[in-house]
RODRENKOL-21728 format. One record per residue (C-alpha): residue number from 1; residue in one letter; x, y, z. Coordinates in steps of 0.25 Angstrom, whole numbers. Each point is the difference from the previous one (the first is absolute). Layout:
REC   n res     X     Y     Z
REC NUM   a     X     Y     Z
...
//
This chain:
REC   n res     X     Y     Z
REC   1   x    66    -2    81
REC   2   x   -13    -8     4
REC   3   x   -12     2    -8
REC   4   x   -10    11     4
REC   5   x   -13     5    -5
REC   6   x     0    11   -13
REC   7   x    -6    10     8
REC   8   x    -1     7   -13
REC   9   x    -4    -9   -10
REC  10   x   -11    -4    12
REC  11   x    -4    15    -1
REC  12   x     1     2   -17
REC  13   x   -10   -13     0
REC  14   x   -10     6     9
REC  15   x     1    14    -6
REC  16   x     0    -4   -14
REC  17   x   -14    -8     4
REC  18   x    -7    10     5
REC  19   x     4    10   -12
REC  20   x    -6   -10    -9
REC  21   x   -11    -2     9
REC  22   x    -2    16    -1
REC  23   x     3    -1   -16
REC  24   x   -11   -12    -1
REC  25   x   -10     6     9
REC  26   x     0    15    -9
REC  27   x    -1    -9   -11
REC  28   x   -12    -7     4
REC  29   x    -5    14     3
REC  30   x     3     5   -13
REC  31   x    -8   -12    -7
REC  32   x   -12     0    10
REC  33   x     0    15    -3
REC  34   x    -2    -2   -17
REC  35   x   -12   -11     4
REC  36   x    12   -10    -5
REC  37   x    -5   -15    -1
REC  38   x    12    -6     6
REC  39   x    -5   -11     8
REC  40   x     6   -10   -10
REC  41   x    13     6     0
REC  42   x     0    -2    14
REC  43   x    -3   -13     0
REC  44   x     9    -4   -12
REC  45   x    11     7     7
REC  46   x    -3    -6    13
REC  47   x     0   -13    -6
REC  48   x    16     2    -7
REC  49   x     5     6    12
REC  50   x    -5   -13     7
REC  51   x     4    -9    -8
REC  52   x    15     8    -2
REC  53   x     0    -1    16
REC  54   x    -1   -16    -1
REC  55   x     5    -3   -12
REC  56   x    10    11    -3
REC  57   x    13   -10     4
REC  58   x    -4   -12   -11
REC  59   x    -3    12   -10
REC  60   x    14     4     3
REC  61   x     6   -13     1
REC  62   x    -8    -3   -15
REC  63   x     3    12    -8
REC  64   x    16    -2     5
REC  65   x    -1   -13    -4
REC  66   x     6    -3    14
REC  67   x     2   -15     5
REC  68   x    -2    -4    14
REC  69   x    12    -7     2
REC  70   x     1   -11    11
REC  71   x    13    -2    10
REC  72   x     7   -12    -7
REC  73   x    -2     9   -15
REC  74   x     8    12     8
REC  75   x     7    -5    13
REC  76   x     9    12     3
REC  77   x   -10    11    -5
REC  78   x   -11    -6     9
REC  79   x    10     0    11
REC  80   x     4    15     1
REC  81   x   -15     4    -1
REC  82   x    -4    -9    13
REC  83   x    12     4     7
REC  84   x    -5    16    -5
REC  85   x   -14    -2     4
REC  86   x     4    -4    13
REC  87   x     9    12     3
REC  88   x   -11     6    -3
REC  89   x   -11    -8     7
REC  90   x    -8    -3   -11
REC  91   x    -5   -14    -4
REC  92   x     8    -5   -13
REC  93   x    -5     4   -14
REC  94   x    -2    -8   -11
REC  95   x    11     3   -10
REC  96   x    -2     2   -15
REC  97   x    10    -1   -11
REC  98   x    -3     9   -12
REC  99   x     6    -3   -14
REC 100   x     6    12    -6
REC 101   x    13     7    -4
REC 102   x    -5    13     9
REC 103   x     9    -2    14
REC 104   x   -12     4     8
REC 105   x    -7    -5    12
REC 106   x   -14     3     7
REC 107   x   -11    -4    11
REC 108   x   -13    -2     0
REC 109   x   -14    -3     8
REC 110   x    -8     6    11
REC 111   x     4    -5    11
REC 112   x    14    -6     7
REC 113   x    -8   -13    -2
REC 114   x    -3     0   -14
REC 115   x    13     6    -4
REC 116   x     9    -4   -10
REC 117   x    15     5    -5
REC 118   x     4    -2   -13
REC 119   x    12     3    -7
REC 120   x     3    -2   -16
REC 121   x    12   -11    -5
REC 122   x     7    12    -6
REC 123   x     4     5    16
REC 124   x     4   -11     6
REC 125   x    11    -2   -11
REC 126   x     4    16     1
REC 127   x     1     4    16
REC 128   x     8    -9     8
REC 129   x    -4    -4    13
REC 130   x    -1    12     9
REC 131   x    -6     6   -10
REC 132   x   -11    -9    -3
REC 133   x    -3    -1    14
REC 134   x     0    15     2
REC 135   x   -10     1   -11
REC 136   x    -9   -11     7
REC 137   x     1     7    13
REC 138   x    -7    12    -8
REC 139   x   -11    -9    -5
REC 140   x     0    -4    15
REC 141   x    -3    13     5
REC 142   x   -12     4   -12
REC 143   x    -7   -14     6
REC 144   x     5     6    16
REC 145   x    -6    14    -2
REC 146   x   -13    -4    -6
REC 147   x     2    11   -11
REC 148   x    -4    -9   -11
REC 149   x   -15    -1     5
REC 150   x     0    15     3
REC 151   x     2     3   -14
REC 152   x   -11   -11    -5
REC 153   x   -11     6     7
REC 154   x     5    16    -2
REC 155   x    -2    -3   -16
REC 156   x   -13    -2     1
REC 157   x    -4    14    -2
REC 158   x    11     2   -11
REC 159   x    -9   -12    -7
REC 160   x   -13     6     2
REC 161   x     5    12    -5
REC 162   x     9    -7   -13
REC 163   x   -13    -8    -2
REC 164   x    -9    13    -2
REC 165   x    10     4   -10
REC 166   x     1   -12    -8
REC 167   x   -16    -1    -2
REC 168   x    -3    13     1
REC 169   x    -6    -1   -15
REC 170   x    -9   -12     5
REC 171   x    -3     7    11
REC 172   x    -6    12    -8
REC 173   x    -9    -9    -9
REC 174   x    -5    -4    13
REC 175   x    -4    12     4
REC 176   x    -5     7   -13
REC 177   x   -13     0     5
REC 178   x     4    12     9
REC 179   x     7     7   -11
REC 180   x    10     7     8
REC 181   x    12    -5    -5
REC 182   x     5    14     7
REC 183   x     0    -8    12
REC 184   x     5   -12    -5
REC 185   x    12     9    -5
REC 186   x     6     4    14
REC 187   x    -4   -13     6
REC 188   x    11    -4   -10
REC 189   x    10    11     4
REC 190   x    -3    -1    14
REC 191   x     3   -16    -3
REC 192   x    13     4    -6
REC 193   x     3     9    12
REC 194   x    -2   -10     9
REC 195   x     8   -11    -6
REC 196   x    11     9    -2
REC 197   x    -1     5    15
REC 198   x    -1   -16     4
REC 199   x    11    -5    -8
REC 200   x     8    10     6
REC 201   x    -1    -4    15
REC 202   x     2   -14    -4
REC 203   x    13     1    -7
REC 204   x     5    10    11
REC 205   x    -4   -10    11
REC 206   x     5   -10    -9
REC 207   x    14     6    -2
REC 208   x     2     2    15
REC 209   x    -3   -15     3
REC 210   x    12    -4   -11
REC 211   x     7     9    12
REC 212   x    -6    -7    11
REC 213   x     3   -12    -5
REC 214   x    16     3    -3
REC 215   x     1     3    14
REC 216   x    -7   -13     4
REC 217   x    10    -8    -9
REC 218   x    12     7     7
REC 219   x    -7    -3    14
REC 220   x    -2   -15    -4
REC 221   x    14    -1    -5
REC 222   x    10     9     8
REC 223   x     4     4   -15
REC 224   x    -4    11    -7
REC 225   x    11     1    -9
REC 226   x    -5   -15    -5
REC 227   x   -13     6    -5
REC 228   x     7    14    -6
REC 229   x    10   -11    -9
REC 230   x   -14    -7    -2
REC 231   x    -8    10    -4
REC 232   x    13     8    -9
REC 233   x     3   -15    -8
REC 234   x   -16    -1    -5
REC 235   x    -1    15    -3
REC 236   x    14    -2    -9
REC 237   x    -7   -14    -4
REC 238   x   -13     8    -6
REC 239   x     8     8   -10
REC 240   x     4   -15    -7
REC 241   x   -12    -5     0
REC 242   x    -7     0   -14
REC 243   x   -13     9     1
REC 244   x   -10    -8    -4
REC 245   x     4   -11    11
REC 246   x    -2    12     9
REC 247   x   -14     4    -5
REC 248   x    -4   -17     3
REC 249   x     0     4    15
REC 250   x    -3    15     0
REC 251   x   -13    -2     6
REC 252   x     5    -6    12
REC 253   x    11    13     3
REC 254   x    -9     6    12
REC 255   x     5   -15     8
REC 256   x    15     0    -5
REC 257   x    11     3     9
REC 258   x     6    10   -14
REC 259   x   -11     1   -11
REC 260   x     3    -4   -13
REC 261   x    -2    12   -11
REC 262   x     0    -4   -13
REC 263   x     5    16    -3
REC 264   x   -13     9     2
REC 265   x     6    10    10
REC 266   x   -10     0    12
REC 267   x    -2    14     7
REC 268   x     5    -1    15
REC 269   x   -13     3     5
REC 270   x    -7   -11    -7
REC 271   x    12   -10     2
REC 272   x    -4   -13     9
REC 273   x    15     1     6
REC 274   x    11    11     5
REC 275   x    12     3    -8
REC 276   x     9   -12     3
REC 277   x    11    12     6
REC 278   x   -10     4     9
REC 279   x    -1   -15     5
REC 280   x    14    -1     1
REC 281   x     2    13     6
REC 282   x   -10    -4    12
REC 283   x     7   -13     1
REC 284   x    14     6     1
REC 285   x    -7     8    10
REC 286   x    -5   -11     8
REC 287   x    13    -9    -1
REC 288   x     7    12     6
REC 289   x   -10     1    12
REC 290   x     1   -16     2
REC 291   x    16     1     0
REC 292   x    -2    11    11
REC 293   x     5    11    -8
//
């Protein structure tokens, strides 16, 4: 199979934006309407989501604690992602090596050109070769779809919202001189209403990418059954895995190929990923279609 465009996730992309944008305009309504002074909200927001746009990638790489990693470090691992990037016409990534017993993997950055792969020390000692390069051809296609800058800037209303919430008390010393702490009240709510609203597009287009991506990696490789042996080991691997070593790199879960829970049972809807049968479910599907069944 040759690699043609997600119609789908193309289509989640653009709808999930304007929803938000529909979501952030009523919002902006709702404030105008209660003589809010949000100006500086705005602009504080406008300022984090600039900065998460340029420098979202090296936050990324920092909190992981992820190494950029150079060819004569890594031969064979920088081998596969060149000869990936290729398949898939994408200029190489830089390649990062994250220290942790969590087998995991992940890409980053805004733009093919800025991009990086990384993968921890732990999953390149428990996936053998196809496996490993199945999952790369995963990060691959997050890097080829663009989806990862899709989701940066479709937060931005989900943290003007969560912002409101957490300094809503500030925000009401502010505006005690109008004593309508009535007002102030449901911009709360309606902050909390948005947010909720906001997260949920998000993780729902962020689960169906997780999909885009798996079919990528099966494109790229001619190999589904490599990713769905990947993807079964680091699931099995997780359950070994002390909690507290999974809790070291929670906060990176919404970029990991399988998240890492430390044992807080996350609703479905709320979840960053499908259920991992669901994955291998569309990936049996696929490898049937590719063999001509």
């Amino acid at each position: 199979m040759n690699w043609t465009r997600d119609f789908g996730l193309t289509m989640r992309m653009i709808l999930t934006s304007l929803l938000l944008l529909i979501v952030y305009l009523i919002f902006l309504g709702v404030l105008a309407a209660l003589g809010f002074p949000f100006e500086s909200l705005l602009l504080v927001a406008a300022l984090m989501a600039f900065l998460q746009y340029y420098f979202s990638d090296k936050l990324v790489l920092w909190s992981t604690k992820t190494r950029i990693v150079e060819e004569d470090e890594y031969p064979e691992l920088h081998r596969m992602v060149e000869s990936l990037a290729a398949r898939a016409g994408l200029p190489k990534p830089k390649i990062g090596i994250m220290v942790s017993p969590v087998p995991n993997a992940f890409a980053t950055g805004r733009s093919p050109k800025n991009a990086v792969v990384a993968v921890t020390d732990s999953i390149m000692r428990t996936l053998n070769r196809e496996e490993l390069e199945a999952v790369l051809a995963h990060e691959i296609s997050h890097v080829k779809n663009r989806d990862m800058l899709t989701l940066t800037m479709a937060s931005f209303i989900s943290m003007l919202a969560f912002l409101i919430m957490r300094n809503w008390i500030f925000i009401s010393l502010f505006n005690n001189r109008d004593n309508n702490m009535g007002a102030l009240i449901l911009v709360y709510v309606v902050s909390i209403v948005v947010w909720l609203v906001s997260t949920l597009l998000t993780r729902a287009l962020s689960r169906y990418r997780e999909f885009a991506a798996d079919r990528g990696s099966a494109v790229l490789t001619g190999n589904p059954q490599a990713l769905i042996s990947a993807l079964t080991k680091i699931s099995g691997r997780m359950d070994y895995i002390p909690a507290e070593k999974k809790q070291e790199v929670e906060g990176a879960n919404a970029f990991f190929i399988i998240p890492a829970l430390s044992g807080n049972t996350l609703m479905e809807l709320f979840s960053t990923h499908p259920p991992l049968e669901k994955r291998v479910a569309a990936l049996q599907e696929l490898g049937a279609q590719m063999r001509g069944y």
